[in-house]
PDB file of the backbone (N, CA, C, O) and the ligand in Angstrom, with CONECT records:
HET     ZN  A 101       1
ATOM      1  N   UNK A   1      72.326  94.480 121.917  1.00  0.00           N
ATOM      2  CA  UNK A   1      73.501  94.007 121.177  1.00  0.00           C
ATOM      3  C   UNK A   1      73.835  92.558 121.535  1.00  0.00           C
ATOM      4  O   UNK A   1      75.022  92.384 121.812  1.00  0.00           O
ATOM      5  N   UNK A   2      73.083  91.531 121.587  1.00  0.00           N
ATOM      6  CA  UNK A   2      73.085  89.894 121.863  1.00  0.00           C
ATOM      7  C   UNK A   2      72.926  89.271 120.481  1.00  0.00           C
ATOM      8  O   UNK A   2      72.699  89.895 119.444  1.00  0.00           O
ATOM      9  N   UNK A   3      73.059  88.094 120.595  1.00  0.00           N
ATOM     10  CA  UNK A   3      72.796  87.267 119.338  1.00  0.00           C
ATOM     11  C   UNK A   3      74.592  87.099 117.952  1.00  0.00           C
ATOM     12  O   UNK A   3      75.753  87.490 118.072  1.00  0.00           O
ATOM     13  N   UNK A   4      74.127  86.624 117.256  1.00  0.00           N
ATOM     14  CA  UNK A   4      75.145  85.775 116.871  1.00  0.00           C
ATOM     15  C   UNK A   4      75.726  87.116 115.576  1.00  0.00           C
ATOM     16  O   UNK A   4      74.886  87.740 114.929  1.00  0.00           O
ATOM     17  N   UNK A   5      77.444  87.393 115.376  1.00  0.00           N
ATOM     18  CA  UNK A   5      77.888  87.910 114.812  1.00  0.00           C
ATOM     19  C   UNK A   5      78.263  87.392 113.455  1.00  0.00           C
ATOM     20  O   UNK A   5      78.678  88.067 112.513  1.00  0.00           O
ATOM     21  N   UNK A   6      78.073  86.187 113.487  1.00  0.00           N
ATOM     22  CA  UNK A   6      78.710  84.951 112.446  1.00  0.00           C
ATOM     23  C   UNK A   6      77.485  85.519 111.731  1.00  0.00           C
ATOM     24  O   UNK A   6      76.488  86.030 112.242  1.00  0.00           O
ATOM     25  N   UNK A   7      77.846  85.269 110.097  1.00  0.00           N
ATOM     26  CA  UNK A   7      77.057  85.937 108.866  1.00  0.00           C
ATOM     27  C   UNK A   7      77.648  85.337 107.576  1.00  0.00           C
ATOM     28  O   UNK A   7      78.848  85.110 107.424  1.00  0.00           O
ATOM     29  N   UNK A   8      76.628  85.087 106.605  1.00  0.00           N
ATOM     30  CA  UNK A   8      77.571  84.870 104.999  1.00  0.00           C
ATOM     31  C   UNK A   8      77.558  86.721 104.498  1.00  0.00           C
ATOM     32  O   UNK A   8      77.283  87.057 103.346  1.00  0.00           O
ATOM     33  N   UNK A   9      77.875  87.643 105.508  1.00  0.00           N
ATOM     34  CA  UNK A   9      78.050  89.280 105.005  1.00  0.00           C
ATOM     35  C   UNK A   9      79.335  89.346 105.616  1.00  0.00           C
ATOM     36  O   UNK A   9      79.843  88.666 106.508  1.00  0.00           O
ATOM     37  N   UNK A  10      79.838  90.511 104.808  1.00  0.00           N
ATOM     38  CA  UNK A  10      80.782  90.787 105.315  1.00  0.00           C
ATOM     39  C   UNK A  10      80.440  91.891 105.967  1.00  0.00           C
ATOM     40  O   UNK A  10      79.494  92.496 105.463  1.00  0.00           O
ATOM     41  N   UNK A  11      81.177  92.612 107.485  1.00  0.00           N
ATOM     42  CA  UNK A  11      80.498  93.589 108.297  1.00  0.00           C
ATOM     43  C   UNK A  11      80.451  94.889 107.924  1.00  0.00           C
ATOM     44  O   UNK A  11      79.623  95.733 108.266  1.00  0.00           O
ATOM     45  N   UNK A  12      81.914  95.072 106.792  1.00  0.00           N
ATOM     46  CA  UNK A  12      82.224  96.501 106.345  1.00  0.00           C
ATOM     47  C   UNK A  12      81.710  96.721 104.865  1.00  0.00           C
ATOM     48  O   UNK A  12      81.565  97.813 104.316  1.00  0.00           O
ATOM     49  N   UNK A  13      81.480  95.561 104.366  1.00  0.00           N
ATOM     50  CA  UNK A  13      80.766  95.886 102.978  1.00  0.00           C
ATOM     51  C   UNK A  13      79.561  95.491 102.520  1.00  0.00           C
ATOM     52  O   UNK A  13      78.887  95.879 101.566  1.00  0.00           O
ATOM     53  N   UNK A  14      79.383  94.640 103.361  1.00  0.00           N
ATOM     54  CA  UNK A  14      78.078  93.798 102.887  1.00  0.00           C
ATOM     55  C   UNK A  14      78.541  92.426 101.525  1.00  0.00           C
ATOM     56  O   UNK A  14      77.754  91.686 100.934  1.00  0.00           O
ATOM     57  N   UNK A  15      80.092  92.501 101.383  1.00  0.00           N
ATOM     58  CA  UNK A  15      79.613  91.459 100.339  1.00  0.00           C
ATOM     59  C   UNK A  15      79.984  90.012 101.080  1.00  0.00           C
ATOM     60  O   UNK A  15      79.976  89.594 102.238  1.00  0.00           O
ATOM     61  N   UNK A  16      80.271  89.551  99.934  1.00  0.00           N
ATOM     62  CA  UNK A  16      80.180  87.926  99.676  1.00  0.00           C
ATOM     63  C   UNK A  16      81.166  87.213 100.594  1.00  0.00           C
ATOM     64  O   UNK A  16      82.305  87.413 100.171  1.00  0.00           O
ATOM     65  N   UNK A  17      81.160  86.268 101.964  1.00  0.00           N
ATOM     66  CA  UNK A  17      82.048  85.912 102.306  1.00  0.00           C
ATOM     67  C   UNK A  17      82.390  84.473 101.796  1.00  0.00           C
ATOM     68  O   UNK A  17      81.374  83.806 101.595  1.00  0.00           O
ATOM     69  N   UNK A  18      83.320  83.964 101.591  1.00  0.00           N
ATOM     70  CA  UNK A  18      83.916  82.413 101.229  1.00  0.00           C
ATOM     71  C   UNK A  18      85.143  81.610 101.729  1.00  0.00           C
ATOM     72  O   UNK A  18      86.187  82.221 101.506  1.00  0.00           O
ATOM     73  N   UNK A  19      85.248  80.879 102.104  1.00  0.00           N
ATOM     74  CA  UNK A  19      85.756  79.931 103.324  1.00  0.00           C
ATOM     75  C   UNK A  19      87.308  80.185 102.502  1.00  0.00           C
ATOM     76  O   UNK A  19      87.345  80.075 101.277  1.00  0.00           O
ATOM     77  N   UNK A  20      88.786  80.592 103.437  1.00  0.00           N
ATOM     78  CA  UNK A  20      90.005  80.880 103.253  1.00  0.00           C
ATOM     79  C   UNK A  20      90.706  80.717 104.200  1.00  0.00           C
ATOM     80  O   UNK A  20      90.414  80.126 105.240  1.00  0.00           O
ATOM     81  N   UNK A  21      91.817  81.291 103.885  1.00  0.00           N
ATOM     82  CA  UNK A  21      93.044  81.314 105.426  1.00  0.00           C
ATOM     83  C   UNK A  21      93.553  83.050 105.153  1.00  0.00           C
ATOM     84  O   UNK A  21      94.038  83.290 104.047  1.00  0.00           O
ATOM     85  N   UNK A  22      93.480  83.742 105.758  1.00  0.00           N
ATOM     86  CA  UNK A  22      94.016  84.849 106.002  1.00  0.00           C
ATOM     87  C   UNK A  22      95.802  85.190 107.414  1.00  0.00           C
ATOM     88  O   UNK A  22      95.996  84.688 108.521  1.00  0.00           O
ATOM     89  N   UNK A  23      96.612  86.126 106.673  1.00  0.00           N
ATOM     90  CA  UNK A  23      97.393  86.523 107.430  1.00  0.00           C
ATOM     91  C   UNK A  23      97.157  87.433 108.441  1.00  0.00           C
ATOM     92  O   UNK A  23      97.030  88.602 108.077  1.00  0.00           O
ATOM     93  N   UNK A  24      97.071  87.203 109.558  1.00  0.00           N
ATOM     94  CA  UNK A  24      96.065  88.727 110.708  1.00  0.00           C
ATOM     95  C   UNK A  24      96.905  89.296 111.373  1.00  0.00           C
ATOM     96  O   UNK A  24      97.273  88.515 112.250  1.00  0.00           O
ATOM     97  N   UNK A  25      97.704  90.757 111.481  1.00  0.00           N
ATOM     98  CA  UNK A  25      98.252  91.157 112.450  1.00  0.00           C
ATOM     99  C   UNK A  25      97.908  91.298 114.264  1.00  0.00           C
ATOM    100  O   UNK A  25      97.220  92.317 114.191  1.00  0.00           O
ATOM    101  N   UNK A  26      97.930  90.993 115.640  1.00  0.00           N
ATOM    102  CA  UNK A  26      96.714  91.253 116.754  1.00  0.00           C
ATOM    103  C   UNK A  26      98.484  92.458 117.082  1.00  0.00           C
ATOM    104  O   UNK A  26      99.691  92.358 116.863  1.00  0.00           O
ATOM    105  N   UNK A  27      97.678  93.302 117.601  1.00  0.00           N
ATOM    106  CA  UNK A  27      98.432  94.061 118.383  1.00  0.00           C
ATOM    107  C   UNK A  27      98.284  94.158 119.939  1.00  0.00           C
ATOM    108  O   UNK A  27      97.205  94.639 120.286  1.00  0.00           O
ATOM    109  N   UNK A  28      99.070  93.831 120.875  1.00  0.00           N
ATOM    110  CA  UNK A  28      99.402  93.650 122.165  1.00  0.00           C
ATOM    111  C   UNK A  28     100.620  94.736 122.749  1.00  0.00           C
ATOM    112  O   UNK A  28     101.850  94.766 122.706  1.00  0.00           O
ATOM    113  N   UNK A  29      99.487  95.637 123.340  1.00  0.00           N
ATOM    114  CA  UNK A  29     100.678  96.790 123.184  1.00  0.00           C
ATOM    115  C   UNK A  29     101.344  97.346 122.576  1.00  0.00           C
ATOM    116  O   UNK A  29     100.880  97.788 121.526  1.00  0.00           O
ATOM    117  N   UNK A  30     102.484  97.563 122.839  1.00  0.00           N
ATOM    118  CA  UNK A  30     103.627  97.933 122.001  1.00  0.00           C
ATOM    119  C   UNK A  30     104.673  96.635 121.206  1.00  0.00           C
ATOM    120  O   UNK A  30     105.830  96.666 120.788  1.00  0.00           O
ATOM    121  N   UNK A  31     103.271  95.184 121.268  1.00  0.00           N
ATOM    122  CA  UNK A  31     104.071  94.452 120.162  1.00  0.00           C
ATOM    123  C   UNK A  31     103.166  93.961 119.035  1.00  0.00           C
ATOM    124  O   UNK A  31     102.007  94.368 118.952  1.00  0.00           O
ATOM    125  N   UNK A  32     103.426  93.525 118.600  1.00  0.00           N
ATOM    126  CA  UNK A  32     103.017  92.726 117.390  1.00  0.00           C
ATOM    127  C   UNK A  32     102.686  91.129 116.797  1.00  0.00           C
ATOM    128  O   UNK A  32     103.694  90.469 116.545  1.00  0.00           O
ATOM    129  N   UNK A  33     101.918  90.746 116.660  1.00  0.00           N
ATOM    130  CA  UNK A  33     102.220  89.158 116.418  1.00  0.00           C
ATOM    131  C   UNK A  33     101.386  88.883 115.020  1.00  0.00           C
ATOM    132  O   UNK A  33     100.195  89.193 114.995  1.00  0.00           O
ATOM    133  N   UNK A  34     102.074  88.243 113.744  1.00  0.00           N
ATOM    134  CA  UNK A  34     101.612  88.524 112.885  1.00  0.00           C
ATOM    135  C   UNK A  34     100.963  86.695 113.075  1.00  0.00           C
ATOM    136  O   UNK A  34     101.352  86.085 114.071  1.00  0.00           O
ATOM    137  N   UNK A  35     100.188  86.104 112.262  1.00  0.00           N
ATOM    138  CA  UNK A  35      99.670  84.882 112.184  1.00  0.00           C
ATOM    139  C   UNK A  35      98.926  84.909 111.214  1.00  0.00           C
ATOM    140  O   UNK A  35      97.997  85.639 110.870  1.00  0.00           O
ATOM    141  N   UNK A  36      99.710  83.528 110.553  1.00  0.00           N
ATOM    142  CA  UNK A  36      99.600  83.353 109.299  1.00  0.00           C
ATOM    143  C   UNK A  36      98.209  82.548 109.195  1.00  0.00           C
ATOM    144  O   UNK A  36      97.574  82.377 110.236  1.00  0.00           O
ATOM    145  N   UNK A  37      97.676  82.010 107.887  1.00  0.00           N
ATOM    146  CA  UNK A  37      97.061  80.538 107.645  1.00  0.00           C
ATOM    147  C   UNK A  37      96.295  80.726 108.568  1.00  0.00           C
ATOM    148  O   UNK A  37      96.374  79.969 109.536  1.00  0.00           O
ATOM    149  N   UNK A  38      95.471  81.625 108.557  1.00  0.00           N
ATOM    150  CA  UNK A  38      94.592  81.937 109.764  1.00  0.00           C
ATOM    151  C   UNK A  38      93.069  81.012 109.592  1.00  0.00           C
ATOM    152  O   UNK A  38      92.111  81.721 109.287  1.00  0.00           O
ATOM    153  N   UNK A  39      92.844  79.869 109.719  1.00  0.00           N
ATOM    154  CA  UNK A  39      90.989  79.575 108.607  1.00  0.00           C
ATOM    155  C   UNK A  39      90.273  80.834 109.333  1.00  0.00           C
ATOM    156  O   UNK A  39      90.256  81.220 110.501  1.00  0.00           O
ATOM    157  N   UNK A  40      89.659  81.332 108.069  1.00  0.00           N
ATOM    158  CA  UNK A  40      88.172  82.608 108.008  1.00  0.00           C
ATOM    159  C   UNK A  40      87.630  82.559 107.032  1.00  0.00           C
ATOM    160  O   UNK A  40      87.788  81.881 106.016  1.00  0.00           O
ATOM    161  N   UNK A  41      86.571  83.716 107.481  1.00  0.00           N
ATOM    162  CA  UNK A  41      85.963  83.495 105.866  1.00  0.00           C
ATOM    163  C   UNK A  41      86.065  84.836 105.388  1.00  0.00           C
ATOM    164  O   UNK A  41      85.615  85.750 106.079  1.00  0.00           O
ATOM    165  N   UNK A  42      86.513  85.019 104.473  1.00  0.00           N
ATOM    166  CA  UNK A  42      86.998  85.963 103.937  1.00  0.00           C
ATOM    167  C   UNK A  42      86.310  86.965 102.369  1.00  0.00           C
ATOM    168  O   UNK A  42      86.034  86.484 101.269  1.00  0.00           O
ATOM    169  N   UNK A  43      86.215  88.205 102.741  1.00  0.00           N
ATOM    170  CA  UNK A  43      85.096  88.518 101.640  1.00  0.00           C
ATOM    171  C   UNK A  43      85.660  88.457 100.326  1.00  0.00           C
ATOM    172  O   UNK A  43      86.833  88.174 100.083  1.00  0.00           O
ATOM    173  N   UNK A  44      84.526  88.814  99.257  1.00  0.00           N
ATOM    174  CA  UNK A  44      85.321  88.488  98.058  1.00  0.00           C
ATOM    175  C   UNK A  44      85.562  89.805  97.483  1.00  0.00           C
ATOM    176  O   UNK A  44      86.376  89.874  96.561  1.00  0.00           O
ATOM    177  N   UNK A  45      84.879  91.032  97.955  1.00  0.00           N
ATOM    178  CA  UNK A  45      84.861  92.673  97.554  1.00  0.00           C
ATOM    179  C   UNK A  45      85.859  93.026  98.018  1.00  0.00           C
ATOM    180  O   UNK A  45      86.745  93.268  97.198  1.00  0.00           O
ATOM    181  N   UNK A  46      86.212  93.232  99.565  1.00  0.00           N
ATOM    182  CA  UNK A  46      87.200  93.614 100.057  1.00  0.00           C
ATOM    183  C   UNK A  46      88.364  93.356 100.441  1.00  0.00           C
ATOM    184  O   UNK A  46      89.338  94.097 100.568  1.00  0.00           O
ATOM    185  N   UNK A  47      88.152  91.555 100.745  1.00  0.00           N
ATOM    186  CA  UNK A  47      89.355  90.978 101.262  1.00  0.00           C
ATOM    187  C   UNK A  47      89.358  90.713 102.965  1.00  0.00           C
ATOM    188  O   UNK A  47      90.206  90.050 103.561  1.00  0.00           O
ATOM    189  N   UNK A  48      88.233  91.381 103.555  1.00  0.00           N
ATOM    190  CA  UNK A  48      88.801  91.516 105.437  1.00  0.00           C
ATOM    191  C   UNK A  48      88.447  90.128 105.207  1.00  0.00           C
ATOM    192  O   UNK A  48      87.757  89.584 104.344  1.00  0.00           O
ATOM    193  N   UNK A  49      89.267  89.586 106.463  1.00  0.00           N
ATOM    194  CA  UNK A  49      88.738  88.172 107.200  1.00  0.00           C
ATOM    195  C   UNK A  49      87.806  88.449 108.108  1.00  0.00           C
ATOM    196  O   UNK A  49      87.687  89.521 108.701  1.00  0.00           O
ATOM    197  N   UNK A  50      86.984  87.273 108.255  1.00  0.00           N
ATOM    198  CA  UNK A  50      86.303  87.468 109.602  1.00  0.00           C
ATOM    199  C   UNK A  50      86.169  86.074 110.401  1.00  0.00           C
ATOM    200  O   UNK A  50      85.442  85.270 109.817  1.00  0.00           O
ATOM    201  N   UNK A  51      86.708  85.633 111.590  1.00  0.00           N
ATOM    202  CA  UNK A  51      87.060  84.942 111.878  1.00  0.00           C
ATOM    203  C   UNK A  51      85.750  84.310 112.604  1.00  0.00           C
ATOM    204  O   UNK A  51      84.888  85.007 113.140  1.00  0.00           O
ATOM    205  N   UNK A  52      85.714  82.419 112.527  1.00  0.00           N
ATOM    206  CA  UNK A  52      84.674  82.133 113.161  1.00  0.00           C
ATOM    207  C   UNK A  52      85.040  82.418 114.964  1.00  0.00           C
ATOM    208  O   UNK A  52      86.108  82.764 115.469  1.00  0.00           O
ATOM    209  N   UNK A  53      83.616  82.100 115.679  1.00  0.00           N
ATOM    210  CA  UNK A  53      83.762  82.603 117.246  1.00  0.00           C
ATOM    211  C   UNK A  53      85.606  81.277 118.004  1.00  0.00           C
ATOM    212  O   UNK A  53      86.595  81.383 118.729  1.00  0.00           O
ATOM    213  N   UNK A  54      85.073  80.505 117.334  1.00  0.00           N
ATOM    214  CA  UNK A  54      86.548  79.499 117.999  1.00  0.00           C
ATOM    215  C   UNK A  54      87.218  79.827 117.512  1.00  0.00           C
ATOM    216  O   UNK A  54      87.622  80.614 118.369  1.00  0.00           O
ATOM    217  N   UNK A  55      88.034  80.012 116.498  1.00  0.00           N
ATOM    218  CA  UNK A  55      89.344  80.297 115.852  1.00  0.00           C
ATOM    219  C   UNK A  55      89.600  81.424 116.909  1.00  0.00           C
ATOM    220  O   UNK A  55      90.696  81.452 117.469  1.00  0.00           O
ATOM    221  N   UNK A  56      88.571  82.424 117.230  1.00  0.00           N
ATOM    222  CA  UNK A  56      88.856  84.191 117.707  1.00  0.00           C
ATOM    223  C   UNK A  56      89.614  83.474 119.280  1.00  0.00           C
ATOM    224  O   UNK A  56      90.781  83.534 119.665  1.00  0.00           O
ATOM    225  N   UNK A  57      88.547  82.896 119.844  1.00  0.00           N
ATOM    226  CA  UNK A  57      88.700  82.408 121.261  1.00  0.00           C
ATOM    227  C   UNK A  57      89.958  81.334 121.442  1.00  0.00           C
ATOM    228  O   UNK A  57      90.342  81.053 122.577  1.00  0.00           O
ATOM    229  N   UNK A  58      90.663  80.672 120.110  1.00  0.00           N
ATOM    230  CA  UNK A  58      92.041  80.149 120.417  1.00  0.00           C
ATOM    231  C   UNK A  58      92.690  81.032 120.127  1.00  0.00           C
ATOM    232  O   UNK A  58      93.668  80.800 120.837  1.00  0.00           O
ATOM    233  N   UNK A  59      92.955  82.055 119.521  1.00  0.00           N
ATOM    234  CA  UNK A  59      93.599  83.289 118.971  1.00  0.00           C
ATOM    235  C   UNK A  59      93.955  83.950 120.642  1.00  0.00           C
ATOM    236  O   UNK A  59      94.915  83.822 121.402  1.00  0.00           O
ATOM    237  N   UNK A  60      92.827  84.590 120.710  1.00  0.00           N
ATOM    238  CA  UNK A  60      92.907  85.084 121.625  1.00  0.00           C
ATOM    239  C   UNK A  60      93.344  84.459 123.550  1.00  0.00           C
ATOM    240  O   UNK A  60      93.695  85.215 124.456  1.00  0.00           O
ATOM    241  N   UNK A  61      93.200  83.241 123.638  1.00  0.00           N
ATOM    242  CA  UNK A  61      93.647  82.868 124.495  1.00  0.00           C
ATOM    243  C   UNK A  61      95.422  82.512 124.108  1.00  0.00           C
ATOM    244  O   UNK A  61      96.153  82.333 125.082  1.00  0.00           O
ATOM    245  N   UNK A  62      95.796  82.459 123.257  1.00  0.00           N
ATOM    246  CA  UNK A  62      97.107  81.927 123.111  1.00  0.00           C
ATOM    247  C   UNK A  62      97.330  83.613 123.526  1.00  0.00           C
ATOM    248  O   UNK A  62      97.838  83.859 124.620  1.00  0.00           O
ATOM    249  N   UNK A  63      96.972  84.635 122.704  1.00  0.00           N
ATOM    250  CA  UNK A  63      98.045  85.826 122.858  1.00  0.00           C
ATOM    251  C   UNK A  63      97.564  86.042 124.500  1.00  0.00           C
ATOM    252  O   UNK A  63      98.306  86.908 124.965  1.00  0.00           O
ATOM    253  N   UNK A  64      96.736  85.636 125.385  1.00  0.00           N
ATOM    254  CA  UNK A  64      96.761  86.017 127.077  1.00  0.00           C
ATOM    255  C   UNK A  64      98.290  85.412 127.197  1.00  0.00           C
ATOM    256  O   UNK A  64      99.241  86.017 127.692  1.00  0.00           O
ATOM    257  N   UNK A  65      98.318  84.073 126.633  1.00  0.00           N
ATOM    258  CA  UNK A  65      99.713  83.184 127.403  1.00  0.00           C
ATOM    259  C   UNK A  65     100.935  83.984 126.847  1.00  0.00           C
ATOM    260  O   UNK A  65     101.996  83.913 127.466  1.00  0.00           O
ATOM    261  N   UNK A  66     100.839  84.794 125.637  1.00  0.00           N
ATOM    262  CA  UNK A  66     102.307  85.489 124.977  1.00  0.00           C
ATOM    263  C   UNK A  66     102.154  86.880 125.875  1.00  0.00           C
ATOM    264  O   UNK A  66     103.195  87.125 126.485  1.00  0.00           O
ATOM    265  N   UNK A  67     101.632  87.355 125.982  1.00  0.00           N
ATOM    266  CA  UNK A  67     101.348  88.929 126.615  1.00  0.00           C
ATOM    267  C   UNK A  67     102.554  89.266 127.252  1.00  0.00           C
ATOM    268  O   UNK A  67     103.067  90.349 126.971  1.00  0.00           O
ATOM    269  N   UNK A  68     103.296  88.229 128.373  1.00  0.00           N
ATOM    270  CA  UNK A  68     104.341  88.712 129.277  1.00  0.00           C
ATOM    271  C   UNK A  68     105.454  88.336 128.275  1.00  0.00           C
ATOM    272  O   UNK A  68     106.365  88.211 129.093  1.00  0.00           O
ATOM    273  N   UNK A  69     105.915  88.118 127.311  1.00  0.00           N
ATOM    274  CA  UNK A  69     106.924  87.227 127.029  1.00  0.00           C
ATOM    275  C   UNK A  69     107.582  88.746 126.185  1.00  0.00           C
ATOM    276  O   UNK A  69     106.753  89.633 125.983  1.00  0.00           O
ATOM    277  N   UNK A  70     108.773  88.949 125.808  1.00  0.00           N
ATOM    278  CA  UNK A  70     109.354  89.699 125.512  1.00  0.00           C
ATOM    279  C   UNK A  70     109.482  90.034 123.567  1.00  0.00           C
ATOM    280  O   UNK A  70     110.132  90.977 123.115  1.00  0.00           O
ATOM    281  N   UNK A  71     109.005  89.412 123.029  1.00  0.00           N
ATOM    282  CA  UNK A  71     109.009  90.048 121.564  1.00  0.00           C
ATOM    283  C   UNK A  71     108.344  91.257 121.610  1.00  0.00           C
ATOM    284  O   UNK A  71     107.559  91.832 122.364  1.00  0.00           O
ATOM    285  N   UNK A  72     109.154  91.546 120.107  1.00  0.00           N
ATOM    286  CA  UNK A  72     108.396  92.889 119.414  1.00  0.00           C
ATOM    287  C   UNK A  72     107.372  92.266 118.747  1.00  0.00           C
ATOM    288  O   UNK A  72     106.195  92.115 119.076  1.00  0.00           O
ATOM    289  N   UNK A  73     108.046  91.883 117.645  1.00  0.00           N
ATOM    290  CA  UNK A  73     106.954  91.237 116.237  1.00  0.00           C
ATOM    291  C   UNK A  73     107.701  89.769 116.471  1.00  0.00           C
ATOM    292  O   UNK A  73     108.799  89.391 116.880  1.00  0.00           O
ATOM    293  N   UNK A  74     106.401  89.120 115.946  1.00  0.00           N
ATOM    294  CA  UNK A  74     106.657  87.456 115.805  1.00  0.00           C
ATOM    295  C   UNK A  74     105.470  86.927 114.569  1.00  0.00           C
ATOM    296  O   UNK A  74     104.244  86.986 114.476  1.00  0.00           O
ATOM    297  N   UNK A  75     106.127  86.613 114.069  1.00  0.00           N
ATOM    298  CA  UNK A  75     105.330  85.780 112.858  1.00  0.00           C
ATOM    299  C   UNK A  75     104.816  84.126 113.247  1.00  0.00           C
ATOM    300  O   UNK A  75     105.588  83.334 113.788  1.00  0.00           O
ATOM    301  N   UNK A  76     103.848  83.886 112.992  1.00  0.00           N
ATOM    302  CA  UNK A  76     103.738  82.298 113.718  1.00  0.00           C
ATOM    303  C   UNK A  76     102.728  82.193 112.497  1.00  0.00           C
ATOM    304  O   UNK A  76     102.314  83.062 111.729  1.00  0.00           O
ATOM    305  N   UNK A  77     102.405  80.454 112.604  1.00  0.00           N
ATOM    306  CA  UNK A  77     101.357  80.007 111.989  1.00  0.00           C
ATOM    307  C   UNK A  77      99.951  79.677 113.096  1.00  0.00           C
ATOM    308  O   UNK A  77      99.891  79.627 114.325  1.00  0.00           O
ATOM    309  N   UNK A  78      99.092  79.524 112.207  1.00  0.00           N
ATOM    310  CA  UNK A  78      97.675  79.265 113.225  1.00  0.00           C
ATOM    311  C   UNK A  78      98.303  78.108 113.777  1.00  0.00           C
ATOM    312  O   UNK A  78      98.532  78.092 114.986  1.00  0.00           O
ATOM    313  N   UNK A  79      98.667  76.961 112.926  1.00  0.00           N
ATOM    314  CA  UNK A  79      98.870  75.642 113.043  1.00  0.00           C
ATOM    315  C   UNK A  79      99.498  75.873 115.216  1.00  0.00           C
ATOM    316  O   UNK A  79      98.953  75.629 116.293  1.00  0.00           O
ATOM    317  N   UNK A  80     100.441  76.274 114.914  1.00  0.00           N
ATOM    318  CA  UNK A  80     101.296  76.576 115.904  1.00  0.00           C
ATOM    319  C   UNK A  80     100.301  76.909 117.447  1.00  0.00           C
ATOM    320  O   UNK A  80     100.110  76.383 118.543  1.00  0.00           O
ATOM    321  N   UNK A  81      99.866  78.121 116.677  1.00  0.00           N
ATOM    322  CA  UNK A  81      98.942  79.190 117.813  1.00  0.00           C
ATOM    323  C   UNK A  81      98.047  77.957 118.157  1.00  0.00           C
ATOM    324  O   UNK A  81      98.055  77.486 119.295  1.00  0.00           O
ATOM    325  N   UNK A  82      97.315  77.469 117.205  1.00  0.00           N
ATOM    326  CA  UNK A  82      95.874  76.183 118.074  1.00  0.00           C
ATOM    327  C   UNK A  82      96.533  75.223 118.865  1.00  0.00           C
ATOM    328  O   UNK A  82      96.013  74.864 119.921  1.00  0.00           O
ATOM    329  N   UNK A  83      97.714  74.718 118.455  1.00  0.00           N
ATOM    330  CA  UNK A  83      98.307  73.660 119.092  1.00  0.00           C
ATOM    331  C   UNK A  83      98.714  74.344 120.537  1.00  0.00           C
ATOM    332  O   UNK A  83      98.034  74.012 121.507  1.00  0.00           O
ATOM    333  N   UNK A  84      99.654  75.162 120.703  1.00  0.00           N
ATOM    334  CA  UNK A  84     100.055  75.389 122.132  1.00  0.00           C
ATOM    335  C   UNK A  84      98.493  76.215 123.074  1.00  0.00           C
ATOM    336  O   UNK A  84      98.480  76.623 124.235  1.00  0.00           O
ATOM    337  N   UNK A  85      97.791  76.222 122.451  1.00  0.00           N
ATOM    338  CA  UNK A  85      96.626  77.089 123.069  1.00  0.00           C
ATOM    339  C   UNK A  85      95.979  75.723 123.929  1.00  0.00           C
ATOM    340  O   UNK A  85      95.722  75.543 125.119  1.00  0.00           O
ATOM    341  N   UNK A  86      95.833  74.713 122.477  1.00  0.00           N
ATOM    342  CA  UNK A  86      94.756  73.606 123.185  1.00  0.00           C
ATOM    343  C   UNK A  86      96.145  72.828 124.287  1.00  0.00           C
ATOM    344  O   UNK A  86      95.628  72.444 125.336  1.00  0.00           O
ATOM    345  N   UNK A  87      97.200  72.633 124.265  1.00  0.00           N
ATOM    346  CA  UNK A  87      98.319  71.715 124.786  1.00  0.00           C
ATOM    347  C   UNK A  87      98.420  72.533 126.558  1.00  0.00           C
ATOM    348  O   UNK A  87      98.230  71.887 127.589  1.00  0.00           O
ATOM    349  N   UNK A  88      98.716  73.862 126.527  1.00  0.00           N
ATOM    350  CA  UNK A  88      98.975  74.685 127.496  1.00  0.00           C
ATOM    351  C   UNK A  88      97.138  75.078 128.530  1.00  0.00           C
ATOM    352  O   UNK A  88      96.691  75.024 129.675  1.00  0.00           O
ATOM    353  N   UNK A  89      96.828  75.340 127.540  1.00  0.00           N
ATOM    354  CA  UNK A  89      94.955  76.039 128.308  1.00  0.00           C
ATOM    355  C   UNK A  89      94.306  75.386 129.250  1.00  0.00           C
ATOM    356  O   UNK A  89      93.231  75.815 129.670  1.00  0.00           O
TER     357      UNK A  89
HETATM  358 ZN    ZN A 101      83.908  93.290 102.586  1.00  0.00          ZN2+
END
């Protein structure tokens, strides 16, 4: 299971992916963080996003830095999430 996940397929349907911004819910426990304007590429059959490997890895390092912080749900933009990821990391 090595080698590269990035694809013009989409993983659950096989169709057509094409360059977008998607809204992504990540769930962190018992909270929520919705993020908007997400760039992915997004299929054209189904709709999932699939995010390139950096977008995932600023995504995901910003929600390590939110993890302790006390919301339920929070709506943010990517814009937001890349900026304090690259400013704080
Ligand atoms: Zn699909």
């Amino acid at each position: 299971m090595t080698g590269e996940h990035e694809s013009d397929r989409c993983y659950f349907c096989g169709g057509r992916l094409a360059p977008g911004v998607a809204t992504l819910p990540f769930v962190l426990d018992a909270r929520v963080v919705i993020i908007k304007d997400v760039p992915a590429n997004v299929c054209v059959q189904c709709g999932e996003a699939i995010l390139d490997s950096e977008t995932a890895r600023i995504i995901d390092r910003w929600l390590k830095q939110v993890e302790h912080l006390g919301f339920d749900v929070s709506v943010i933009t990517y814009a937001h999430v890349s900026g304090e990821a690259i400013a704080v990391g």
